[in-house]
C-alpha angles and dihedrals in degrees: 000000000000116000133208107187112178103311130175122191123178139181114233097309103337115087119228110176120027119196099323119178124180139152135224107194120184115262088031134107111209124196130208120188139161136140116283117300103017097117116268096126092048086060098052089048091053091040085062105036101257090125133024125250121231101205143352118047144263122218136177128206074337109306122110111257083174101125100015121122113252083257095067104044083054095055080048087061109271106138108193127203103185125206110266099029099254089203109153108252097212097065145087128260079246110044088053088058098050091051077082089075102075093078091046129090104249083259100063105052102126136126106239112247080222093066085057097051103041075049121026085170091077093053089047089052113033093120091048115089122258089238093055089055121103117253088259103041082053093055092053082046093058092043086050095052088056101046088061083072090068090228131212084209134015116218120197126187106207097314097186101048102133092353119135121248094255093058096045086055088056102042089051089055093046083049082049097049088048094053096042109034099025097034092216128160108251115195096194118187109188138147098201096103100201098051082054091046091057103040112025127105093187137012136216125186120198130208130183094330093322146095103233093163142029142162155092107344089263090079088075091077096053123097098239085066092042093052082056100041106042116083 
């Protein structure tokens, strides 16, 4: 389980993130929303190491993250899908994927057969460049790479940010697989509601650094969550 206990994190003088606590259990899709610039991306990038936290702790499955290079907390069993893909245009389906390897023992790099089956694209294009690839079909091939990390927690930045219906239906069966068959901890932040509304186990709404609301995904259709969520 993956364990958010009261951290800050700020950026020179400005403080981005203010005692914020959150978990991420196995066989459990958490959801964390809120309107532009509260915060949300600030916690993922503390979550996986990217900046450093200025109080509070991090754990996984128990044991402190806090300090370790992003690297290393992937080799822990963090599996991170940013926002915007980041997937290098110049290389192969395949190669991208296999950019999953750095964090694997020699004996374990493998592409799982699961990445090809949630999405049967990727088989059909791993000759074809990343940057040739659809948004979409960039976004499955960035789930995919982490998920050739064989991940504790999967952690998405916004995955269907400028993705077609079609895609977002199939992103949301791959989260629930995930959930269901693999049993893995998925720390999901989106702005798209009704994704949240179908998938999610728990909700956290963030406001201004802070969580000012969580719960079951019905609390998505109270007024409290809609004060914090419309611009």
């Amino acid at each position: 389980m993956l364990a958010v206990d009261n951290i800050g994190l700020h950026y020179g003088a400005a403080q981005a993130l203010r005692g914020v606590s959150l978990t991420a259990a196995p066989g459990r899709i958490t959801c964390v929303l809120g309107r532009n610039g509260v915060g949300k991306t600030s916690l993922l990038r503390a979550i996986t190491g990217q900046h450093t936290t200025s109080s509070g702790s991090i754990s996984l499955d128990g044991r402190p993250i806090d300090g370790l290079a992003p690297y290393s907390r992937a080799r822990r069993g963090i599996g991170y899908v940013p926002q915007g893909r980041e997937i290098f245009p110049l290389l192969s389906v395949k190669e991208n994927l296999e950019t999953g390897f750095a964090q694997l023992a020699r004996r374990d790099r493998t592409i799982p057969d699961d990445v090809f089956s949630l999405f049967p694209v990727l088989h059909s294009m791993m000759a074809r460049r990343g940057g040739d690839l659809s948004g979409g079909q960039q976004q499955q091939l960035a789930i995919g790479r982490a998920l050739v990390m064989r991940p504790k927690v999967l952690v998405l930045d916004e995955p269907t940010e400028g993705i077609q219906p079609s895609i977002i239906k199939d992103i949301g069966r791959a989260i629930v697989y995930l959930r269901d068959s693999m049993g893995m901890a998925v720390l999901l932040v989106e702005q798209y509601l009704d994704f949240c509304r179908e998938l999610a186990d728990h909700v956290l709404i963030m406001d201004r650094g802070e969580i000012v609301l969580e719960g079951a995904a019905d609390i998505l259709d109270t007024a409290a969550a809609r004060r914090h969520l419309t611009v």
